[in-house]
PABA-276083 format. One record per residue (C-alpha): residue in one letter; x, y, z. Coordinates in steps of 0.2 Angstrom, whole numbers, plus 5000, padded with zeros to 4 digits. Example, Ala and Ser with C-alpha at 12.3 -4.5 7.8 and 13.67 -1.06 7.14 Angstrom:
! PABA-276083
A506249785039 S506849955036 
This chain:
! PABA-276083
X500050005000 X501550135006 X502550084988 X500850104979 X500550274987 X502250324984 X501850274966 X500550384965 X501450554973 X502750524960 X501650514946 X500950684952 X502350774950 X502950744936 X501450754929 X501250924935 X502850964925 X503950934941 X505650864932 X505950694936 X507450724948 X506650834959 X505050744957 X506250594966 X507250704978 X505550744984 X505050564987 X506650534996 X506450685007 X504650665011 X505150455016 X506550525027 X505250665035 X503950555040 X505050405045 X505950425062 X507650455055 X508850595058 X508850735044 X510650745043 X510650585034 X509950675017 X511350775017 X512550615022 X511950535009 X512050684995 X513850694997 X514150514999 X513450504981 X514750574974 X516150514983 X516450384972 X518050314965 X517050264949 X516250444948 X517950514946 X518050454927 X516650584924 X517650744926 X519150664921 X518150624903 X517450794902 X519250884904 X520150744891 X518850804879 X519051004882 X520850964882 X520550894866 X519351034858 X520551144864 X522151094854 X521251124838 X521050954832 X519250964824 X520051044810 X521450894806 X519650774809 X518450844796 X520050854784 X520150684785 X518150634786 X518150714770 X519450604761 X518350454767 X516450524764 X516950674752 X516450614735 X514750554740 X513250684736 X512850784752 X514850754755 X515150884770 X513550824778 X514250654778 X516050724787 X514950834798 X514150624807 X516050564806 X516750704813 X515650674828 X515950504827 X518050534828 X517450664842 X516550564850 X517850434855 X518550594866 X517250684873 X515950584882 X514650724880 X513550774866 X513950954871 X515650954869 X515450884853 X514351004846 X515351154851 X516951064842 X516250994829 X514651114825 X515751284826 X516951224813 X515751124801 X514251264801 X514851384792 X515751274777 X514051204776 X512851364773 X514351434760 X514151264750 X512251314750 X511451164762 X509851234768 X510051294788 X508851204795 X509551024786 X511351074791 X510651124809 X509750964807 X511250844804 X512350944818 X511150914832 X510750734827 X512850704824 X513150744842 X512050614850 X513150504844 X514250584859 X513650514872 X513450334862 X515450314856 X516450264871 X517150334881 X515250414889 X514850524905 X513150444904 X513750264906 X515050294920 X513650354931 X512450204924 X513950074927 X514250164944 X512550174951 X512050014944 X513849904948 X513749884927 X515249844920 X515850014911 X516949914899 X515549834895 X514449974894 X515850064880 X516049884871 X514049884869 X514050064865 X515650054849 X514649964839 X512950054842 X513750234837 X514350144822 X512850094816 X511950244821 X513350364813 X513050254797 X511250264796 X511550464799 X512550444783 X511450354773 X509850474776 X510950624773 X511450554756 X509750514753 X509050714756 X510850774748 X510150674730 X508650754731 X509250904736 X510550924724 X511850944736 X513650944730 X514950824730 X516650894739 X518150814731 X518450654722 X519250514732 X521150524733 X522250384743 X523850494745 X522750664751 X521850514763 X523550474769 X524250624772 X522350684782 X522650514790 X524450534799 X524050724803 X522450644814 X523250504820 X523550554837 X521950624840 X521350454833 X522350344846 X521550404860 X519850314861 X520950154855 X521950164870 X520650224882 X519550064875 X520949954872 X521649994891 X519949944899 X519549794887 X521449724889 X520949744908 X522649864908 X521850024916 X520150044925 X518950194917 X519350284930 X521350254927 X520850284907 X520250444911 X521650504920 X522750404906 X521750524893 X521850694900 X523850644900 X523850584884 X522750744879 X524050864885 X525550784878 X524550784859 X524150964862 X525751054870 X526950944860 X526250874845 X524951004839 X525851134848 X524151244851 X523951204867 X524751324877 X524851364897 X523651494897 X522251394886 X522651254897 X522051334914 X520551384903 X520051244899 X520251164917 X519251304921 X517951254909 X517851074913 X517651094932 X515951214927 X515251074915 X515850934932 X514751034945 X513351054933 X513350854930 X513850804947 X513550934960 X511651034960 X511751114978 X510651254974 X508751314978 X508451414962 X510151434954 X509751594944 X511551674938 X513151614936 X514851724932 X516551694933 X517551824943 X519551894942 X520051754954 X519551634943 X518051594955 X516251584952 X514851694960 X513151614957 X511451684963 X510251574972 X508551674969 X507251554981 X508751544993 X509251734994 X510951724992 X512751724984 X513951614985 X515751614978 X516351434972 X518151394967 X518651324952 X518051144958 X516351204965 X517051214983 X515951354992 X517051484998 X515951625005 X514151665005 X512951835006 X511551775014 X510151895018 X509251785030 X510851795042 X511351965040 X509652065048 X510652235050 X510552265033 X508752255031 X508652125017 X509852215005 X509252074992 X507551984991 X507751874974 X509451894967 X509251884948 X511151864944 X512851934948 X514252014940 X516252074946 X516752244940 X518452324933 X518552374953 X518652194957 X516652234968 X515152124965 X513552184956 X512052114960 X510152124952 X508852094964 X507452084950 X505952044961 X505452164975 X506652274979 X506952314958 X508652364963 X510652334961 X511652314975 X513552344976 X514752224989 X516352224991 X517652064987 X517152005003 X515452015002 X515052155014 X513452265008 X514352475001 X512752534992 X510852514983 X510652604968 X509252624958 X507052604962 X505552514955 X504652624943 X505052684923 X506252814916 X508152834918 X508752734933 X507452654937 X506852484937 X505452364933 X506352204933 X508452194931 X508652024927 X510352004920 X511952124921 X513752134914 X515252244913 X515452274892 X516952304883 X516852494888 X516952464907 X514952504908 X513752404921 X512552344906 X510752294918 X509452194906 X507752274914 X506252134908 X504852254910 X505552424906 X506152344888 X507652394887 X509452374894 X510052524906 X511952584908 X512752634920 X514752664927 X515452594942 X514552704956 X512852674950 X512752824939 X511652834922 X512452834908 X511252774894 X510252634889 X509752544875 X507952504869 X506852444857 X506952264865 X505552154868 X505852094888 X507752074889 X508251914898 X509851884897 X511551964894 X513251924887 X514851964877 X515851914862 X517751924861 X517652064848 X516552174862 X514952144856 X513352144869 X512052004864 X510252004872 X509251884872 X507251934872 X505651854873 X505251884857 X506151774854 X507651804847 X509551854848 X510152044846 X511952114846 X512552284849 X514152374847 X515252454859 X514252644852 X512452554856 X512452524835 X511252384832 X512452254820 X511152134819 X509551994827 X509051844823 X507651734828 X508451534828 X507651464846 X505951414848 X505551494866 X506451654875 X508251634880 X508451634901 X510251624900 X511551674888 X513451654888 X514951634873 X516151484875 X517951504875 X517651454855 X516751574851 X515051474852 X513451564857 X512551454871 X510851474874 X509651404890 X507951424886 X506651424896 X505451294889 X505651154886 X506351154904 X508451154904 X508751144885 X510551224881 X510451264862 X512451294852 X512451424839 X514351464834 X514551624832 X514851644810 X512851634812 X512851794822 X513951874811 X512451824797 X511151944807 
């Protein structure tokens, strides 16, 4: 009857829309609440969760493939996909599937393979006149083959949860991302003949060898990261480990693109794409920025606070409202938060107080500026905020339509209209601001407030915005609940 009744609950709330995880953490905690058992064990058991030896191979695989996205290598891959599957019809969509295939065998995530893959293979594609929404069509479909292709984040967790085997998980999954990346291929060639899509290059042996020892190493490494754990040399775990190694070396000494700086970027990069697998600790996580100590200061919005994380999602300090009552709730919903050339945080409180707050690199409340209402320096709803290019606090306000300016002490400067509720805020490496609207659509703006161009390429309104190291646009939307769209950046550059 209790199992049946828990059935039921569980039922509920996902049918209400609850996601499926929370729907379970709910379960869990509700058991634990009206059994006699201490409360402390949730939180025991939490962390025990992922204090696993196994687990490890998850951020391990996640770095080996930034590592190797970093070093340049996609390039060296599609040169020699296209002297296999060139001279077919439809030939660059056809390197585009075994592109993500070679990619694949790296990665472990169909993120990082889009990024990789997608930002290099777009462009070429639209040039040779394939139709966007066939060339967005193949990209997104390519990279599911990421997760397929050993070695997978996805099956680390099954084979760790489950006690699977995860050498026999990746055996299983070879052969599946084969046959999957060859029926891609096949459909593709069938919609390129009717199309009239070109052929690339006819087939050349020596240009295939050539393409071939420049992609070599790149090549090796899901044969020694499968090879290590079929031989029963190396456990995943260890193959992980084995492959970030391996990655470096390829990188710094072989490909020589891979330098020191880049490197701490991209460890940097992997530990955010770790937490955000491995370690949800938040109410309403709401904003997320990266700080000049290379820390990250998130806003919890239900939970009224900030809280500054290092680079592998350690909490380091915390603003909490609901301990600090001398400053009269300087925050009620923090909407996000944002570090300044003067090395203060910035912080929207969008809801109820309709106000930005200044604190200093500890965290100590300086100043409020702003009120709720219309006109120049006020607010409606400040939902998102950056520093631009020119040193200026750039605050998306959602209901006022349009994004406000100001400089470091809280003073008007401008603002920038004609938006249609601004939800999000970011910046390329050329300086330009991006908004995203519930319109929806994507708009970019010059340093001068010049509009350089929009487009309209997600379904619902973008509730978070930010440009990997790459140069790809990355888009959370909204609806359908925690879907990340990638848009490189030459389709910007088509406004």
């Amino acid at each position: 009857m209790e199992l049946l009744l828990i059935l039921c609950i569980l039922l509920g709330l996902i049918g209400i829309g609850l996601p499926i995880a929370f729907a379970l953490v709910c379960i869990a905690i509700g058991i634990f609440w009206m059994g006699d058992i201490d409360q402390l064990i949730v939180a025991q058991r939490l962390y025990r969760g992922v204090q696993s030896f196994p687990l490890l191979a998850v951020p391990l695989f996640i770095l080996a493939g930034q590592i190797m996205s970093r070093s340049g290598i996609s390039g060296q891959l599609i040169e020699f996909a296209k002297t296999l599957v060139g001279q077919m019809r439809g030939g660059l969509a056809a390197v585009n599937v075994v592109t993500s295939m070679f990619f694949a065998g790296m990665s472990g995530t169909s993120m990082s393979d889009t990024a990789a893959v997608g930002g290099m293979i777009i462009d070429p594609m639209i040039k040779r006149g394939y139709s966007r929404p066939f060339t967005a069509a193949v990209t997104a479909a390519s990279s599911t083959i990421g997760i397929i292709i050993p070695p997978s984040v996805p099956m680390v967790i099954l084979g760790a949860y489950l006690g699977i085997s995860t050498g026999a998980l990746f055996a299983a999954g070879l052969m599946a991302g084969v046959l999957l990346g060859v029926a891609l291929i096949i459909v593709a060639w069938i919609i390129s003949v009717r199309e009239g899509y070109p052929v690339e290059a006819p087939f050349s042996g020596k240009r295939m060898v050539v393409a071939f020892g420049k992609a070599l190493p790149a090549l090796l490494m899901p044969t020694i990261i499968l090879g290590g754990i079929l031989g029963g040399i190396f456990t995943p775990t260890e193959a992980s480990a084995v492959a970030v190694v391996y990655g470096i070396f390829v990188g710094m000494f072989y490909y020589r693109t891979l330098k020191l700086r880049v490197l701490y970027q991209t460890f940097c990069e992997a530990a955010v794409l770790s937490g955000a697998v491995m370690l949800p600790q938040f109410v309403c996580g709401h904003g997320l920025r990266a700080t000049f100590e290379n820390k990250l200061a998130a806003t919890d919005m239900d939970g009224h606070k900030i809280v500054l994380l290092n680079d592998t999602m350690q909490e380091l300090s915390r603003m909490d409202c609901a301990e600090r009552p001398g400053l009269g709730r300087p925050f009620n919903h923090p909407c996000d938060c944002t570090q300044g050339p003067d090395r203060r945080y910035y912080v929207a409180d969008g809801y109820g107080n309709s106000a930005v707050h200044i604190f200093d690199p500890k965290l100590c409340h300086l100043k409020t500026f702003g009120h709720p209402g219309t006109g120049p320096g006020a607010f409606s709803t400040p939902h998102s905020l950056l520093f631009d290019s020119q040193g200026r606090l750039c605050v998306a306000d959602r209901e006022n339509n349009c994004v406000q300016l100001f400089d470091t002490e809280g003073r008007w400067l401008g603002q920038i209209e004609g938006l249609h509720k601004p939800m999000a805020l970011a910046l390329t490496p050329d300086g330009l601001l991006l908004v995203s609207d519930q319109t929806p659509r994507l708009s970019a703006y010059a340093p001068n407030g010049e509009l350089v161009g929009r487009c309209r390429t997600f379904s619902t309104y973008g509730h978070g915005l930010a440009v990997h190291g790459n140069g790809t646009i990355i888009i959370a939307e909204m609806n359908p609940d925690r879907v990340t769209l990638l848009f490189p950046m030459p389709l910007v550059d088509a406004f």
